[in-house]
N, C-alpha and C positions, 0 to 999 in steps of 0.2 A: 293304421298309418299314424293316427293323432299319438297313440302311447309310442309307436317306437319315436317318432318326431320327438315327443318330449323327451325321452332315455338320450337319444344321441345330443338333446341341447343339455341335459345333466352332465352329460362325460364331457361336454366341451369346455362347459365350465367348468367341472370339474381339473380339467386337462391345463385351462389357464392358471386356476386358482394355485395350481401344482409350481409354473413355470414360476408364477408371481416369486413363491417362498423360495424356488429355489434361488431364483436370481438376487434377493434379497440374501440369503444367506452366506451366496460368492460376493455378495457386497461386503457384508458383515467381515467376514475370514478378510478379505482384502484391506478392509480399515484397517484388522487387527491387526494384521500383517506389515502395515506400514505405520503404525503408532508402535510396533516391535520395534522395528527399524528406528523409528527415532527415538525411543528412549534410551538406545546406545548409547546418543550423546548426549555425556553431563550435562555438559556447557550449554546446551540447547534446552536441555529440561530445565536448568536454572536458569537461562536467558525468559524463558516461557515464562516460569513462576515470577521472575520482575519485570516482565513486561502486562501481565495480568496485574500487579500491585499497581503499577505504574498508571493503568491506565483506567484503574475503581479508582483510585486517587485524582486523577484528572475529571473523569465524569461524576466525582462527587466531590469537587473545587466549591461549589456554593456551599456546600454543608458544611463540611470541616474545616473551609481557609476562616483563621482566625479573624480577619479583617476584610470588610472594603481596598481589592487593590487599588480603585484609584483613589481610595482618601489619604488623606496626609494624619497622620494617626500618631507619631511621633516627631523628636528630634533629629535636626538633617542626618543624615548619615551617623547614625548612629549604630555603636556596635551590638552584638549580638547579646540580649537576657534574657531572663525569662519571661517577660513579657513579651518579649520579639525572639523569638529564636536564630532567627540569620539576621538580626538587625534590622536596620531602616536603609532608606536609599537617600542619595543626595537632596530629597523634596519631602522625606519624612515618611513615606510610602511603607508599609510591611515589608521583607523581601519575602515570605513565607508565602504570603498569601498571593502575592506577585507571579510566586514560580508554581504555585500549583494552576494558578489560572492560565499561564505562559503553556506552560507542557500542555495543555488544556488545546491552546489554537495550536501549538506545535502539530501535536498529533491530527486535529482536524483537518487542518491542510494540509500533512504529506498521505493521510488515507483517502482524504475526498480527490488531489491529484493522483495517486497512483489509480484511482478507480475510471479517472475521465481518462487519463492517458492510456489506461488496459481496454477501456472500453473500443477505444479508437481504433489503437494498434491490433486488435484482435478480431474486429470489422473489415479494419481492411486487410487483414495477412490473410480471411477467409475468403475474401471475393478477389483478391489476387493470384493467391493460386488455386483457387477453384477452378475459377473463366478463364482463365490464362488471359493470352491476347494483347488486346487494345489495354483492359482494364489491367489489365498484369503489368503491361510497359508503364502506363499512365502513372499509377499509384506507385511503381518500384520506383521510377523518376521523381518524384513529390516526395520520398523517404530519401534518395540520394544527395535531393537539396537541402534537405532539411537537414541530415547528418554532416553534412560538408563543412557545415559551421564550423567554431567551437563552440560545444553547448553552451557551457558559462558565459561566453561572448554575446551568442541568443536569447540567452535568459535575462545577461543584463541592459541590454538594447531594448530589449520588449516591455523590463519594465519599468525604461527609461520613456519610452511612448506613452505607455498608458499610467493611467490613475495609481500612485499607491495605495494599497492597500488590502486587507487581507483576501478576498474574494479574488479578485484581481491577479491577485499572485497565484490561485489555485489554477484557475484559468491559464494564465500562464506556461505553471508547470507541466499543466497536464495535456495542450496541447503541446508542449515542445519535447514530452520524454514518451510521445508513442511509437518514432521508427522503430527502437531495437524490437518491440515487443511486435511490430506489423510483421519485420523480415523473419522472425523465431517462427511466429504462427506461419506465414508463407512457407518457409520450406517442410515445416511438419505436413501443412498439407497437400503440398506436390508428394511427399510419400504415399499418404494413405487414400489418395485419391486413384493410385495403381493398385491400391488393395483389391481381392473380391468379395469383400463383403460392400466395400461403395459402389462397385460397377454392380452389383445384384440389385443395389438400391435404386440406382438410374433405370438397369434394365426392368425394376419393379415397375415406373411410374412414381417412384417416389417424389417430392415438389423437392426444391432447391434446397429453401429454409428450412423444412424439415433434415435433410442429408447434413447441411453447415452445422446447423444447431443441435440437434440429435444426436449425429452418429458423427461425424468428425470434433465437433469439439469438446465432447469427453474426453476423447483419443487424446488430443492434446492439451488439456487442464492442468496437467500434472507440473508442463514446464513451464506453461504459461504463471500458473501459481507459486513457483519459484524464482523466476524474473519478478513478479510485483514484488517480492519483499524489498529485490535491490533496488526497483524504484521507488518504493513508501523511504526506505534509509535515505539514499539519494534527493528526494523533493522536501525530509524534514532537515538536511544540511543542508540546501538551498535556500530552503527556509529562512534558516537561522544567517546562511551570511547574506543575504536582501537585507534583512529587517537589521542586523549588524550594520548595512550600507545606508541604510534609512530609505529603502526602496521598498520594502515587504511591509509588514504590518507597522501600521502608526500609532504612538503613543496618541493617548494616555490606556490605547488596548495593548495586552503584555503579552510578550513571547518570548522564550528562550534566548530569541536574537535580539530583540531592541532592547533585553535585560543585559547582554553586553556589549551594546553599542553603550551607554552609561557610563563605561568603564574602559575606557579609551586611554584616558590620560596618566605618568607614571605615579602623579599622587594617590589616586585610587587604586591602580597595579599592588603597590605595596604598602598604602596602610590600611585601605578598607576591601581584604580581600571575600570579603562575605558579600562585595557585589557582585564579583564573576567566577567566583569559585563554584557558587551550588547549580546555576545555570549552564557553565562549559560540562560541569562534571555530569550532570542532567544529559545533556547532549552526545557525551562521549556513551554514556552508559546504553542510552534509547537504541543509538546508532551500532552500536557494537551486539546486543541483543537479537535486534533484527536482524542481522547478518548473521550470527548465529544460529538462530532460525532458521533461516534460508539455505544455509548451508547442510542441516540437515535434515529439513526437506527436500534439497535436491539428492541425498543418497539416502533416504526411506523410500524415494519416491521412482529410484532409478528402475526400470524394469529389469536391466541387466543383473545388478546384486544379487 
């Protein structure tokens, strides 16, 4: 009895160790599979490769930014040499060193809001439509108020109330951009919850948070990871027009947007345009990337294709 006991705990192992490589392998094929898919598009492979420059250049702002941005290191407004490559600003500031630090909080805060606002929306679209009910009406009503707004209307009320500054506006952003991403998750899961591999899992004993977290929301990763890119895009031009407003981040810390609130007036439009040219152009570039992105992660990602 002891030897066959051990033989059948050897094949059992054996028998998992099996399932392990295989499911690992339909892993494997399936990334490959959809890294196929998105190398189709150019535009995405080249958004990918400058937004990876973009962003070793931002998290290495202390190392390579030539200056102290908040010193005054030059003459006002000074144009562009070799010594300063985009010149100086109205108070003598680098603008080189300014904008790598800027892109620097840019990006901080539209990824740390897209993450509280994915966090949210994706908590409650799974106890919405999981339970249905009380908590389904409860929470779809709290998204319906909250969407009723105009966003930009919500955003800039809120952070007319509260403190500016950069925290503050993360805050902000990220709770006021979770309904789209609650109702996406809600109705993914009203499907897969009529699935039979979820009702085997109920009928298993399985616990709730196991079922939510485990086995529904792999299921829907895919689109949920393709809505956050258009809110990371979305909360860094938020970003940038607050702190444009004098609402978001405060000088003398630098962002993309309080580098062209600066540049306001038509004397600096047209003769010192090395104050708002490398910062809008920064912003256009960041923004347009990430949707690129996004774009083709949503058809790498399509199961249909």
């Amino acid at each position: 009895m002891g030897k066959r006991s051990q033989e059948e705990k050897f094949q059992e192992k054996k028998s998992r160790e099996k399932k392990i490589q295989e499911n690992t392998i339909i892993m494997e094929s399936y990334l490959q599979t959809v890294f196929r898919r998105f190398k189709k598009h150019r535009l995405a492979m080249v958004s990918l490769i400058v937004l990876g420059i973009l962003c070793v250049l931002a998290i290495l702002a202390p190392v390579i930014a030539p200056y102290d941005p908040n010193a005054i290191v030059g003459d006002f407004g000074a144009a562009p040499t070799k010594e300063f490559w985009l010149g100086t600003d109205q108070i003598g500031k680098d603008v080189l060193s300014r904008l790598l630090y800027g892109m620097r909080v840019s990006l901080l805060v539209g990824v740390l809001a897209t993450l509280i606002s994915t966090v949210i929306g994706v908590v409650l679209g799974l106890l919405a439509g999981y339970f249905g009910g009380i908590i389904d009406m409860v929470i779809m009503r709290i998204t319906d108020i909250v969407m009723s707004f105009p966003y930009m209307l919500l955003v800039l009320v809120a952070a007319a109330i509260f403190r500016p500054g950069m925290w503050n506006m993360i805050l902000i952003l990220g709770f006021v951009d979770w309904p789209g991403i609650a109702r996406m998750v809600r109705g993914n899961v009203l499907a897969l919850r009529e699935t039979n591999f979820i009702k085997g899992n109920i009928v298993a004993g399985m616990s709730v948070p196991h079922i939510l977290f485990s086995e529904i929301l792999p299921n829907t990763a895919a689109p949920i990871l393709v809505y956050a890119t258009s809110v990371l895009a979305l909360s860094m031009l938020d970003e940038a027009a607050l702190s444009f407003l004098g609402m978001g981040v405060q000088p003398p810390t630098a962002s993309l947007g309080n580098m062209l609130n600066g540049a306001q007036s038509l004397t600096v439009l047209t003769n010192q345009p090395w104050l708002w040219i490398p910062p809008g152009l920064l912003i256009v570039i960041l923004v347009t990337a990430i949707n690129f992105v996004g774009d083709a992660l949503r058809d790498a990602l399509d199961p249909k294709a």
